[in-house]
C-alpha positions, 0 to 999 in steps of 0.5 A: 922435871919429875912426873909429879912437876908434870902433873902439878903444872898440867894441873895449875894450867888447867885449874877450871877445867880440874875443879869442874871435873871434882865438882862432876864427878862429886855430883855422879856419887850424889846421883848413884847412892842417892844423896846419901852421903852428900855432906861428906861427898861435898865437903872432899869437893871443897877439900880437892878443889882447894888443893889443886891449882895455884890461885887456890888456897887451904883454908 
């Protein structure tokens, strides 16, 4: 099993716990520059989360 299996995997177990972090860590960049790019930032939320994790789907 390769670093990238690793990570997938570790990433699959802890799915709620790595759509919080996306969705804190978007919400920090909305804090710091004051909501200014608030669409985009939302939209590479929405992105991340649907792209990580095995329950989530691309649209």
């Amino acid at each position: 099993m390769g670093f990238l299996d690793k990570a997938k995997d570790l990433i699959n177990k802890n799915d709620e716990k790595v759509d919080q972090a996306i969705e804190k860590a978007g919400d920090m960049v909305d804090d710091k520059t004051g909501g200014k790019y608030k669409d985009q930032v939302d939209k590479a939320q929405d992105f991340a989360q649907e792209h990580t994790g095995e329950g989530d789907t691309a649209k």
